[in-house]
C-alpha positions as CSV (number, residue, x, y, z in Angstrom):
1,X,0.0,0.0,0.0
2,X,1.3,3.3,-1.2
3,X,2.4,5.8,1.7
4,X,0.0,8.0,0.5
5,X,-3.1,5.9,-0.1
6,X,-6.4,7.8,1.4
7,X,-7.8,6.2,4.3
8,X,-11.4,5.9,3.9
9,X,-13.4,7.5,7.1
10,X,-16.4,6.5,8.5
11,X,-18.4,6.3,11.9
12,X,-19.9,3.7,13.3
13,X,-23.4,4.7,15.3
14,X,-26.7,2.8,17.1
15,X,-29.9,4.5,17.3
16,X,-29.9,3.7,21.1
17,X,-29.0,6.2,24.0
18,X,-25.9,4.3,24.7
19,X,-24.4,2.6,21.5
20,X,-23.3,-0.8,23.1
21,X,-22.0,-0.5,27.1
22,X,-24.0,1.8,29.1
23,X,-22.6,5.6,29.5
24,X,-26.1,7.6,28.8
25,X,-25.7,8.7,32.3
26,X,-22.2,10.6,31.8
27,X,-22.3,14.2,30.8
28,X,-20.6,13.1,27.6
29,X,-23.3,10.8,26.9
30,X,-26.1,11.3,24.7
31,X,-28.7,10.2,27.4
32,X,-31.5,13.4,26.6
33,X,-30.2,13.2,23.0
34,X,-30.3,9.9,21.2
35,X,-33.9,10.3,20.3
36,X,-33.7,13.4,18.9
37,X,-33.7,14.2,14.9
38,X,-31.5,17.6,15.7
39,X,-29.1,15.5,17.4
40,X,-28.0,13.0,14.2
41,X,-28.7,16.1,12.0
42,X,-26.0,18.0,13.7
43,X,-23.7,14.8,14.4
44,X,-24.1,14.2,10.0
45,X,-23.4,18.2,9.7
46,X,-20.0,17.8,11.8
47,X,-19.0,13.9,9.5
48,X,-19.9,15.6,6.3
49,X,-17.9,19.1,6.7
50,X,-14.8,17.1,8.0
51,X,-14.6,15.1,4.6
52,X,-16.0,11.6,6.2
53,X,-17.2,9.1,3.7
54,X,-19.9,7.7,5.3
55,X,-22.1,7.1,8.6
56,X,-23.0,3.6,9.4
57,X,-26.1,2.6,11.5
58,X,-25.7,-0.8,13.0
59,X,-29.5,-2.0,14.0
60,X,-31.4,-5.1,15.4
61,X,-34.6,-5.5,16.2
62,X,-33.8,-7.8,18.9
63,X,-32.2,-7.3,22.2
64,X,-30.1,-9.4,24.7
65,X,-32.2,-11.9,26.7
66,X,-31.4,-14.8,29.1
67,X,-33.4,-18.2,28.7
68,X,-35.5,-16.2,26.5
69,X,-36.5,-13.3,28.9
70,X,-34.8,-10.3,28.7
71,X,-32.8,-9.1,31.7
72,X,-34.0,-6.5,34.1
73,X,-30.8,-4.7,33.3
74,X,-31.5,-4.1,29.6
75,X,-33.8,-1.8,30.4
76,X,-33.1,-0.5,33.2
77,X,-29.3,0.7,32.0
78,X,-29.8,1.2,28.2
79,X,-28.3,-2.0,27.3
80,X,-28.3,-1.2,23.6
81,X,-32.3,-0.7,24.3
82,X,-34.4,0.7,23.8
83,X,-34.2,1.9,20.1
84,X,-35.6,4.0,17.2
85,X,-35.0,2.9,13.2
86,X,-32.1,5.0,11.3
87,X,-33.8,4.1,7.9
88,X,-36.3,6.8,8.7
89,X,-34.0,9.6,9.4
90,X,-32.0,8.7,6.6
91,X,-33.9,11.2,4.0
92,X,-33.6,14.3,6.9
93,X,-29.9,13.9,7.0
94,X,-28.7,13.7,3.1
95,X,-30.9,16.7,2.5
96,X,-29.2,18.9,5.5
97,X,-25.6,17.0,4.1
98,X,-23.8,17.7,0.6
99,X,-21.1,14.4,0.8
100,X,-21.5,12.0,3.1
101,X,-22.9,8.5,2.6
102,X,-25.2,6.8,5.4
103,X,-24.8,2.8,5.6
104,X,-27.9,1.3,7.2
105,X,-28.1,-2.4,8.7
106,X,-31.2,-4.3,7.3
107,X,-32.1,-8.2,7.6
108,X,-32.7,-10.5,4.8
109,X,-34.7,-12.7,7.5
110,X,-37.9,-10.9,8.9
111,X,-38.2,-8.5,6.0
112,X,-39.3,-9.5,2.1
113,X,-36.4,-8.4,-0.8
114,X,-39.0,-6.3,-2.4
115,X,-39.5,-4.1,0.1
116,X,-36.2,-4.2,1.1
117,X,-34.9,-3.0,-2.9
118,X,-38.1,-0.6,-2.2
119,X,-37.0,1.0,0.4
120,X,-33.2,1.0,-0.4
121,X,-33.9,2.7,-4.1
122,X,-36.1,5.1,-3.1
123,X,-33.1,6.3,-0.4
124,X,-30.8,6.1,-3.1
125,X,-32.7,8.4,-5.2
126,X,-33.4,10.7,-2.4
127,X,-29.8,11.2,-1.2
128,X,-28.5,11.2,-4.8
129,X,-26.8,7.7,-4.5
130,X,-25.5,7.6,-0.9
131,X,-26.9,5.0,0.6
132,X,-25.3,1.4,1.5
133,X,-27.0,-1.2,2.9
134,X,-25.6,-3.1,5.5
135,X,-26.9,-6.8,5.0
136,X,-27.2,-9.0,8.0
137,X,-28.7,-12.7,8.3
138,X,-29.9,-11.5,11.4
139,X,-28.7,-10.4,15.3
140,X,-30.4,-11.2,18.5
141,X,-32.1,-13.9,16.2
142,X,-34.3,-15.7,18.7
143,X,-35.5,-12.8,20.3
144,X,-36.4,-11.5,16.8
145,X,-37.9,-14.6,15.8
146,X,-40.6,-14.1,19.0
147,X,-41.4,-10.8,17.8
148,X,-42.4,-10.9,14.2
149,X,-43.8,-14.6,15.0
150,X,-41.6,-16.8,13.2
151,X,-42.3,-20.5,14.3
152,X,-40.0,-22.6,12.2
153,X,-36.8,-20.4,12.5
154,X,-33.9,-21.2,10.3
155,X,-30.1,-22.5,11.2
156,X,-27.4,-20.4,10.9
157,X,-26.6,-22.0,7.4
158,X,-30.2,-22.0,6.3
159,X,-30.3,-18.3,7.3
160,X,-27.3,-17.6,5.0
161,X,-28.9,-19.8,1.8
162,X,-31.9,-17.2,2.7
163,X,-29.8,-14.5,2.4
164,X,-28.2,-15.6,-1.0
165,X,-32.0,-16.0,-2.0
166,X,-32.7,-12.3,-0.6
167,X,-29.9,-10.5,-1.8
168,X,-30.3,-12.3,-5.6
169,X,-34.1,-11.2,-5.8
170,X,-33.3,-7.5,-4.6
171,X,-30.5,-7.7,-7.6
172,X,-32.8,-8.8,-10.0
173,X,-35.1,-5.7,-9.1
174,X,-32.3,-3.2,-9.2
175,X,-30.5,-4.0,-11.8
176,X,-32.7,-6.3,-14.4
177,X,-35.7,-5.0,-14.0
178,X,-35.4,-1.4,-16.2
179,X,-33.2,-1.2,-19.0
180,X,-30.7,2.0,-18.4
181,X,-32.6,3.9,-20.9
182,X,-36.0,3.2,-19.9
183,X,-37.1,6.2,-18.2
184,X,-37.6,8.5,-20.9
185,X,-40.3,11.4,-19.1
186,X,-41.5,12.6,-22.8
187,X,-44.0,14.6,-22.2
188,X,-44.2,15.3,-26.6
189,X,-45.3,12.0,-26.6
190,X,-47.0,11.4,-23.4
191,X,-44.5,8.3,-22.5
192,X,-42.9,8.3,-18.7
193,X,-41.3,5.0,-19.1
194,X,-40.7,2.7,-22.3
195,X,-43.1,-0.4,-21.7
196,X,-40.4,-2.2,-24.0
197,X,-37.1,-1.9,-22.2
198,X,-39.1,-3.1,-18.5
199,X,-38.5,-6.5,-17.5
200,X,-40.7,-8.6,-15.0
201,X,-38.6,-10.1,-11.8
202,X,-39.7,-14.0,-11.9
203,X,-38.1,-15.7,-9.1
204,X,-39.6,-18.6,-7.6
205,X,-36.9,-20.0,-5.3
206,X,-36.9,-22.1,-2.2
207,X,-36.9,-18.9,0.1
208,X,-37.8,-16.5,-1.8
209,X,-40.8,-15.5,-4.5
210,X,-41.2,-12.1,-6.1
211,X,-43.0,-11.8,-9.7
212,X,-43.4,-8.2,-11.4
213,X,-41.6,-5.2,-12.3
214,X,-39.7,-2.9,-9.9
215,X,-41.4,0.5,-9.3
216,X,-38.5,2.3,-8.9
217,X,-36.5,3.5,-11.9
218,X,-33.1,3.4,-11.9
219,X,-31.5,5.5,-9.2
220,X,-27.6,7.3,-9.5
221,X,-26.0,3.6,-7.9
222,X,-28.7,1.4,-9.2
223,X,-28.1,-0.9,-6.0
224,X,-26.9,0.5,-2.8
225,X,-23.2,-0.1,-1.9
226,X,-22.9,-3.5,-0.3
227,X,-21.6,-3.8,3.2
228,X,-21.3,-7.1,5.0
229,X,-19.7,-7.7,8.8
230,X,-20.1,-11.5,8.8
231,X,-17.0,-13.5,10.7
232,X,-17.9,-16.7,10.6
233,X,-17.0,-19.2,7.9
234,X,-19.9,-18.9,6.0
235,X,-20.1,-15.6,6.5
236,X,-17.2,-14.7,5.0
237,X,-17.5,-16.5,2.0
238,X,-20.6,-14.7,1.6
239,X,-19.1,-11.6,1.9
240,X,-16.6,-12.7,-0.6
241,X,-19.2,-13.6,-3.1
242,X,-21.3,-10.4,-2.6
243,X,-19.5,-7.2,-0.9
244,X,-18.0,-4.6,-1.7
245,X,-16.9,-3.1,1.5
246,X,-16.9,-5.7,4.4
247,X,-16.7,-4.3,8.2
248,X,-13.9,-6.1,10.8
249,X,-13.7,-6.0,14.5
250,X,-9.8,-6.3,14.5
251,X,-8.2,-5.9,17.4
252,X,-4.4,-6.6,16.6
253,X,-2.7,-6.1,13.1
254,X,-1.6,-9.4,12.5
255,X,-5.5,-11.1,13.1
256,X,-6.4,-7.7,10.6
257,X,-4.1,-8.6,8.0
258,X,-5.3,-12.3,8.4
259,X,-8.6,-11.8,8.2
260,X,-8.4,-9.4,5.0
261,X,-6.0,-11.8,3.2
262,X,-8.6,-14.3,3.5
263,X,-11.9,-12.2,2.4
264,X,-9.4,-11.4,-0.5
265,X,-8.0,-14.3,-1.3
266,X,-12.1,-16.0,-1.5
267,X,-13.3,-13.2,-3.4
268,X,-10.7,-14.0,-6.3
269,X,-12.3,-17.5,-5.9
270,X,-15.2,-15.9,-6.9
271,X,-13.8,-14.6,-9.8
272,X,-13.5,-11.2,-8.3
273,X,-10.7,-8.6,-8.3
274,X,-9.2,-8.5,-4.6
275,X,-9.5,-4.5,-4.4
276,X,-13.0,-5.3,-5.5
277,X,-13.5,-5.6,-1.5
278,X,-12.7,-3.0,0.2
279,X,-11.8,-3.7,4.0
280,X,-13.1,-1.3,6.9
281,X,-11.7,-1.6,10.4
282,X,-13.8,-0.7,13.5
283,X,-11.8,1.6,16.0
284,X,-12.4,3.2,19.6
285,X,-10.2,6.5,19.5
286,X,-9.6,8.8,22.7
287,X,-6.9,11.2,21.9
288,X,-6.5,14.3,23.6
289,X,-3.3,17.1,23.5
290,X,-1.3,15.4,25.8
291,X,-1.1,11.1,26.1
292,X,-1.3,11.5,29.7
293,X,-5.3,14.0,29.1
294,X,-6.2,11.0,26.8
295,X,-4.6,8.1,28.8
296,X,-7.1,9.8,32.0
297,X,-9.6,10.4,29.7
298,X,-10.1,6.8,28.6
299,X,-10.0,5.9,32.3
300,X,-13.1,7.7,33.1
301,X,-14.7,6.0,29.9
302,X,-14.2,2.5,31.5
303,X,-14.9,3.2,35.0
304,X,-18.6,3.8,33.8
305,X,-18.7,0.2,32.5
306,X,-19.2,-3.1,34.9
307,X,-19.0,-6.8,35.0
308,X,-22.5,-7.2,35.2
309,X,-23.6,-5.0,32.1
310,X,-20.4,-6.9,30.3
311,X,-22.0,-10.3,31.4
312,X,-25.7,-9.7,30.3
313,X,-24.5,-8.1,27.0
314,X,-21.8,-10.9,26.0
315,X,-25.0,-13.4,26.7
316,X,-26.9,-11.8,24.5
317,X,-24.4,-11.8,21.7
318,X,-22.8,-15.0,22.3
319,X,-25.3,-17.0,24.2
320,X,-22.8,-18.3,27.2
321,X,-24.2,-16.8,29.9
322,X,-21.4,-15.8,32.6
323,X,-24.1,-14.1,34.6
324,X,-23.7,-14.9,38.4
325,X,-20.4,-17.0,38.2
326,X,-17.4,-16.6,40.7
327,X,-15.2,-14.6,38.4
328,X,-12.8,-16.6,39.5
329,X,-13.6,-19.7,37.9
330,X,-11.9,-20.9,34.5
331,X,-12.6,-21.2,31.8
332,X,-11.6,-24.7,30.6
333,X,-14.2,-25.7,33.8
334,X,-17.3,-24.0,32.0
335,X,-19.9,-27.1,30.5
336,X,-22.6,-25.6,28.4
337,X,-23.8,-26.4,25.3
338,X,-23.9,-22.6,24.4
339,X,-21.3,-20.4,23.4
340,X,-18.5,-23.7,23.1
341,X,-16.7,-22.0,20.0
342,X,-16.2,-19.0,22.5
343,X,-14.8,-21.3,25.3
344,X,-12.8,-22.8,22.9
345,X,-11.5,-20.0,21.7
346,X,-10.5,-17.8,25.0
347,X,-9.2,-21.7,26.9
348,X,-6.8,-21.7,23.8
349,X,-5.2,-18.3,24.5
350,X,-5.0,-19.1,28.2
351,X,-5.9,-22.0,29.6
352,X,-5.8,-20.7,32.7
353,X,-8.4,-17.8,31.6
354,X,-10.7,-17.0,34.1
355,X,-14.2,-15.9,34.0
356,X,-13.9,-12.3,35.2
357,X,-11.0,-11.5,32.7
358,X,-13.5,-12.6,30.1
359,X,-15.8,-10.2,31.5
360,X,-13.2,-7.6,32.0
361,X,-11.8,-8.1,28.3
362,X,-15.1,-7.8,26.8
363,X,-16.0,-5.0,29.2
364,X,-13.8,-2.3,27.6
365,X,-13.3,-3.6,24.5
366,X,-17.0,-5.7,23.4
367,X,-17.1,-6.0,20.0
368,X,-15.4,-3.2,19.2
369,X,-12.4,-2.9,17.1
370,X,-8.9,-1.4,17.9
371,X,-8.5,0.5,20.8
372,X,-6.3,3.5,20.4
373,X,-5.3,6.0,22.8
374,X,-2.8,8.9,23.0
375,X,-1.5,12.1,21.8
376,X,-2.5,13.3,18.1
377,X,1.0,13.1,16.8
378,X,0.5,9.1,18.5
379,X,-2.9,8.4,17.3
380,X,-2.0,9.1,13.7
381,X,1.3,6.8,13.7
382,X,-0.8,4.3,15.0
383,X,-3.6,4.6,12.5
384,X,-1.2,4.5,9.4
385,X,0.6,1.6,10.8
386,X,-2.8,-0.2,11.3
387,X,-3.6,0.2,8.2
388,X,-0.7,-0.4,6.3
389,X,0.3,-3.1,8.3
390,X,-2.6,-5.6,7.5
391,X,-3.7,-4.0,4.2
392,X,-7.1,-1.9,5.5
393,X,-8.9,0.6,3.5
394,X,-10.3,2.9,5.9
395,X,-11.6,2.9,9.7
396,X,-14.8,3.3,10.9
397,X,-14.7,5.3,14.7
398,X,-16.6,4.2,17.5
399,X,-18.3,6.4,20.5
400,X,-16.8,6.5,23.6
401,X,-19.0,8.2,26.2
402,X,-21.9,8.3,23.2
403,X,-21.7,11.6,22.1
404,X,-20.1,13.4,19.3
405,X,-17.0,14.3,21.5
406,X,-15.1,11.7,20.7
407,X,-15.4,12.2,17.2
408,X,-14.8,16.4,17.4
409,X,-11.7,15.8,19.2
410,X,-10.6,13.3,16.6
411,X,-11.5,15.7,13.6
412,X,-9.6,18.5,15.5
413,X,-6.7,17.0,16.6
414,X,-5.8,13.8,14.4
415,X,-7.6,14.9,11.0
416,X,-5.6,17.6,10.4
417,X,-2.4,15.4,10.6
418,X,-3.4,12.9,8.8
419,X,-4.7,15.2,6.0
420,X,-1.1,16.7,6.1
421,X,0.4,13.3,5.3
422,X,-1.5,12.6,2.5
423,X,-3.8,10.1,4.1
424,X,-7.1,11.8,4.3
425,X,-8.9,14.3,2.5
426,X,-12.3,15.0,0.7
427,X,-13.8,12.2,-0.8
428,X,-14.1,12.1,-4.5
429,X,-17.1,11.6,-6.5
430,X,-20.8,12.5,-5.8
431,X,-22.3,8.6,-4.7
432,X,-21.2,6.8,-1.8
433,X,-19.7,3.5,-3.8
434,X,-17.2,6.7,-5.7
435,X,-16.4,7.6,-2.1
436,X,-14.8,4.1,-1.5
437,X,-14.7,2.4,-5.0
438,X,-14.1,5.2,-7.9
439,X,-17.0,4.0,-9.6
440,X,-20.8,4.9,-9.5
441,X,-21.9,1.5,-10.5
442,X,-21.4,-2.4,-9.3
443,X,-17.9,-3.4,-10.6
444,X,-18.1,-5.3,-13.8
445,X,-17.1,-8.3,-11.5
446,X,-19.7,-8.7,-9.9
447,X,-22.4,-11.5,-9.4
448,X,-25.1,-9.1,-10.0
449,X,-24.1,-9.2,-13.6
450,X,-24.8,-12.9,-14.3
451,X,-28.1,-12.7,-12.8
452,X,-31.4,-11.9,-15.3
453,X,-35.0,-10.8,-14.1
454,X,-36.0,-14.3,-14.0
455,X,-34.2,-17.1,-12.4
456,X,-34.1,-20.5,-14.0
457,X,-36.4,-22.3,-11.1
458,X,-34.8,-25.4,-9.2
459,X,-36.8,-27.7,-10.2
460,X,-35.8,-27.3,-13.8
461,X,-38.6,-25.6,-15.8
462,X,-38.0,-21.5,-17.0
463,X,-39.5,-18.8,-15.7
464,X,-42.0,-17.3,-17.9
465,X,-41.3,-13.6,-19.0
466,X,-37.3,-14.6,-18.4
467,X,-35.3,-11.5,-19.8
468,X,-31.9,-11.7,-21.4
């Protein structure tokens, strides 16, 4: 990577009055704030003037729960609940933005593709082709499951042959559906759209069923950029076959560079060029104008967050429920049939590993990304080296307290450094896939490509209406 490449900028935000650990109470927090339009209007205003790329919304419908009940706690400290949809605020904030992309997290298993590519298109129209979309299998999935009703809920691999299902049928409507010519708006002749160059979408698939033509012409990106944050196996090969920007949670360079050798190296599986994915890191900056101001700073940060919050939120994400256990016990003692692959996983670092540095690791750190803290002159080294050390494209910050302090002091402190190096500036291009990728469109290697409006149906027989 060239000492001069652009790092790619984004933040990473939940609609919730804490994002993640609880801190709505702290005067940095965003406690009276997180519900309120003006608020992510502002926060967008700040992104968007500083030259960010984008601002991602992660969002679940679910929340964590214990045995199926959700914990007294949630509630009662903000435990990533409650929460408000992003997709509906998206509109406010282009309009009252001029750059900036918005990334929003949707799931391909409670919604239906079409109004999914509905809802996406119209966005992308409406901001002028900055939107992404986020796609997820699904998060807190039994607990979403109870709420929309679902009585025969899928396995995590049938949940990912959904998604392929999903993602395929939203394709078809974006991209197959209207030829690029199509939309004429003569009004000589009285003709808004030629009848002749719109395709019906026939898919009749295992998962999925859609039939009809898309309502929405073509917008500025056609689809919305493709982000995917999957880290399991299957997950990442389905980021491989379908991303263009996938979202890591690394927390050392050498597991970085790992992981985005291996998306790479799977996406030129998939016939794929392997800066066709671009690689986004996830990363908790407190910086201040001394290290020792920052190094006190992020001090106050984790003092606000416990074991107990740590223990009812790492249940809800990983299903092992630590909950009540002598933090003294280890590790390699735990027998559940829950959360085994975790065990595994931290008795293999340290056997020895006991339950309250579990607690204490995922504490201040969750499921967050890098931690960095110091001096501007220190954050910036450490950013560059980050990147350049395991081949990343750009970061994505995360909140400390919850407010927009974290991110002020970063644009006022660190940006202007790294602009000065060469390694940040203004993104280029109008759309949100030019901000990252150079090009308005889906790269000519992608899936989408193959697909037609109608899908050659498992069981053997065409489509009717098939388009070429």
């Amino acid at each position: 990577m060239s000492e001069h490449t652009r790092i790619a900028l984004g933040v990473f935000e939940m609609m919730n009055p804490s994002n993640g650990m609880p801190t709505w109470t702290h005067p940095r927090g965003r406690g009276d704030d997180w519900d309120r339009l003006e608020y992510w209007v502002d926060l967008a205003r700040m992104l968007d003037a500083a030259g960010f790329d984008f601002l991602f919304f992660a969002d679940t419908y679910g929340y964590a729960t214990l045995d199926g009940v959700m914990p007294d706690e949630v509630a009662a400290h903000g435990i990533q609940f409650p929460a408000l949809d992003p997709m509906l605020a998206i509109a406010a904030l282009a309009r009252e933005t001029e750059s900036i992309g918005f990334v929003v997290t949707s799931p391909t298993t409670v919604e239906k593709p079409y109004g999914t590519a509905r809802r996406f298109a119209t966005l992308d129209r409406l901001t002028g082709g900055r939107i992404g979309w986020n796609v997820v299998t699904g998060s807190s999935q039994a607990t979403t499951d109870e709420l929309f009703g679902v009585t025969a809920p899928l396995t995590h691999d049938q949940r990912y042959d959904a998604a392929d299902d999903f993602l395929d049928t939203c394709l078809r409507h974006w991209e197959h559906s209207w030829d690029d010519d199509a939309e004429v708006r003569d009004r000589g002749r009285g003709v808004y759209a030629d009848p002749s160059k719109l395709h019906r979408v026939e898919v009749d698939g295992v998962y999925q069923r859609s039939r009809g033509v898309f309502a929405v012409p073509p917008t500025p990106q056609r689809s919305p950029m493709l982000f995917q944050a999957g880290t399991s196996d299957r997950g990442r090969a389905y980021a491989a076959r379908n991303a263009e920007a996938v979202f890591i949670q690394g927390q050392s360079i050498a597991s970085a560079a790992a992981h985005v050798a291996d998306i790479r190296e799977q996406a030129v599986r998939q016939g794929r060029r392997p800066d066709d994915v671009k690689v986004v890191t996830g990363m908790t900056v407190t910086v201040a104008s001394t290290r020792a101001e920052a190094l006190a700073l992020r001090a106050e940060y984790e003092e606000l967050l416990t074991r107990a919050d740590a223990a009812v939120m790492f249940a809800g994400i990983t299903g092992l429920d630590l909950t009540g256990l002598d933090p003294e016990t280890r590790v390699v003692d735990l027998h559940t049939d829950l959360g085994q692959t975790l065990v595994q996983r931290y008795a293999r670092q340290n056997p020895d590993m006991k339950v309250g540095e579990i607690l204490d690791a995922f504490r201040t750190k969750a499921i967050r990304g890098f931690q960095i803290t110091g001096s501007p002159e220190e954050v910036a080294d450490e950013i560059e080296a980050i990147v350049d050390g395991a081949g990343i494209d750009g970061v994505m910050l995360e909140p400390t307290f919850g407010g927009p302090d974290a991110y002020r002091a970063f644009i006022e402190l660190v940006l202007p450094i790294l602009v000065a190096r060469g390694r940040a500036g203004a993104p280029a291009g109008t759309t949100l896939r030019e901000h990252l990728t150079g090009a308005a469109r889906l790269a000519s290697t992608h899936r989408a490509h193959t697909l037609r409006a109608a899908e050659l149906v498992r069981a053997g027989r065409t489509s009717k209406g098939e388009h070429a």
